[in-house]
Every structure is written in C-alpha cells, then in structure tokens.
FINUMAR-789160 format. One record per residue (C-alpha): z, y, x. Coordinates in steps of 0.1 Angstrom, whole numbers, padded with zeros to 4 digits, always signed. Layout:
// residues N
ZYX ...
//
This chain:
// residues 154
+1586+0710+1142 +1560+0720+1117 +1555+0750+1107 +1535+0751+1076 +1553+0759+1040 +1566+0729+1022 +1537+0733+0995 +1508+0734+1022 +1523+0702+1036 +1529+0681+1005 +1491+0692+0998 +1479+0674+1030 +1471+0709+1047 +1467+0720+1080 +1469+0759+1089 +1455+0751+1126 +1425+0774+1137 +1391+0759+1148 +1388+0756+1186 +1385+0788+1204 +1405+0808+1174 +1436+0827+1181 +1464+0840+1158 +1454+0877+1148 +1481+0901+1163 +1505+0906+1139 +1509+0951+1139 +1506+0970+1111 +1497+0965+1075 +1477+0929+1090 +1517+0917+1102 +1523+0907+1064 +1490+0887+1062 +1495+0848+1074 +1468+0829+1087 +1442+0853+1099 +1426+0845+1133 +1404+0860+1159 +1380+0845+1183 +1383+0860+1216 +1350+0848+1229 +1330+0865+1196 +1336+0886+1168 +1341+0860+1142 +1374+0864+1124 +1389+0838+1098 +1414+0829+1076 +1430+0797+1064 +1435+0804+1029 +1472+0794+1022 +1494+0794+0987 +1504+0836+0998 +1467+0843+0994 +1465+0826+0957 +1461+0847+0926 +1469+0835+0895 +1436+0813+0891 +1445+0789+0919 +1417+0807+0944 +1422+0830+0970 +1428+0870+0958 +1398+0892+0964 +1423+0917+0980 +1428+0890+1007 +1393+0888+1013 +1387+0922+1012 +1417+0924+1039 +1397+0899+1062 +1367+0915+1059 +1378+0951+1066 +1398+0933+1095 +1369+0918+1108 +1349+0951+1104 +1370+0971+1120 +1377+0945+1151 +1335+0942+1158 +1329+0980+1155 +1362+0989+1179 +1345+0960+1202 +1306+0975+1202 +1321+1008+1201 +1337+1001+1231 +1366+1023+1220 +1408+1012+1216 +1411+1023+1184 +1393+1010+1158 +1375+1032+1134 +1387+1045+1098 +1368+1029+1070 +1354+1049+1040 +1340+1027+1021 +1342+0989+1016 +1323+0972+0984 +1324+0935+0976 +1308+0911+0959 +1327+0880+0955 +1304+0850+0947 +1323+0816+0952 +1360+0812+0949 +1378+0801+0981 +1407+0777+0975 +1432+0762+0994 +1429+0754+1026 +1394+0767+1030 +1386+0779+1062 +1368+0812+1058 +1349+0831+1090 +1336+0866+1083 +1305+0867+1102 +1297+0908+1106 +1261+0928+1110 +1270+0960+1126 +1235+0982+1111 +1241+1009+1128 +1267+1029+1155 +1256+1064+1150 +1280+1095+1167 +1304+1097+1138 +1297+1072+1111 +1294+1030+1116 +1274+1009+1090 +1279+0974+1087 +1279+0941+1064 +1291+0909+1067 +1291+0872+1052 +1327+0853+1045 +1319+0817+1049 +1332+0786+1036 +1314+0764+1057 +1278+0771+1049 +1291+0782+1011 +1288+0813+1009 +1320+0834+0997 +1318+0869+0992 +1292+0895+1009 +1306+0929+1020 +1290+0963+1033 +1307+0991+1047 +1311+1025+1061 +1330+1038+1088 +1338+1068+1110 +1341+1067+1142 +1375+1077+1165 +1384+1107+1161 +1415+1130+1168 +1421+1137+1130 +1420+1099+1124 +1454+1093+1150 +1472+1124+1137 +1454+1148+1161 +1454+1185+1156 +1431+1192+1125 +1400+1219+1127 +1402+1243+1095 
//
C-alpha cells in the first residue's frame, strides 16, 4: 500500500528519506508536520517538501522552513548540550533566498557558534541539494527549571 497523498503520487513523487534518515518523532507541536526526518548517525534534519507545506505561490511556506530549522536547532544543541530537553529558543531570523518546491528534499545543516552556561548561538544552511534555500541564526537558552514549568525565582 502506498502511503503518499493522491496529489504527491499523480505528480510522480516519492516522500521516502535519503539512506540513513528516519521519520522525526511525531510529539508536540512537530506531530502536525509531515515529512520531517532525522538522521541518527548526525545532526542533519530534513524535510520532503509535500503539497501541506505549499503556500499559495506553489513553493514551500517560510513558516515550514522556519519549523525545520528551529527543529533542527533545537535537536543539535539538546545533542552537544548533552542534556534531554532541548533548549527554549529566543530568537530565530531568516532569510529566505530560493524557493523550495515540491518534492524538494531540504537538509538543514546547523553551526552551533557557541554553548555558553545559559545562552546557545547557532546558524544553519537549508539545502536543496547544493542550492541554497534559506540561511538562519539563532538564540537559545539553555535547560532550565523555569523553561519545564519549574518553580519560578522572583
């Protein structure tokens, strides 16, 4: 049985991963995204950009791309962090300069900058191949009580 929508077949789509990529656990606000993956053995993350992720111009939304790269931040600095929970971002910019259409296959490759005590800085590339997508940077802080609805210091 195959499991791709009627409109990604007809198109001549596939929604398999690359070798080596997983389906990204599906918790949380990431259960309503289709098509993100995880590769186990580094911290790429992807997406197979499917007619959900379309906005109105036929490419895929930024806020999709901006959900994979936060994603992918927050995956690489829980993994150098060496921590369970990933940390909270406070700020996320992008700059989206190619659109990604259907059935692109798009890795976020993340630069972690800098793991500091409390605050995480990072950027990344979202890849097309070797077309660039969109470049993000970002914030972060790190685990903390107040984060997972831990008693608050006033």
């Amino acid at each position: 049985m195959n499991s791709l929508p009627e409109n990604l077949q007809a198109a001549g789509l596939e929604d398999h991963p690359l070798p080596g990529f997983l389906p990204m656990p599906r918790a949380g606000f990431v259960a309503q995204c289709t098509g993100l993956y995880y590769h186990p053995d580094t911290t790429v993350m992807a997406a197979r950009i499917r007619p959900e992720h379309l906005n109105p111009l036929g490419i895929a939304h930024g806020g999709f791309l901006a959900t994979l790269a936060d994603t992918a931040f927050g995956r690489t600095l829980r993994l150098r962090s060496g921590t369970d929970q990933p940390p909270a971002t406070i700020n996320l910019s992008m700059d989206y300069l190619a659109p990604a259409r259907m059935g692109a296959w798009i890795e976020a490759h993340v630069q972690v900058h800098r793991v500091g005590r409390m605050l995480y800085h990072a950027s990344l590339d979202l890849l097309d191949g070797e077309r660039l997508v969109a470049r993000a940077k970002a914030t972060f802080i790190g685990n903390t009580a107040s984060l997972h609805g831990g008693a608050r210091k006033t």
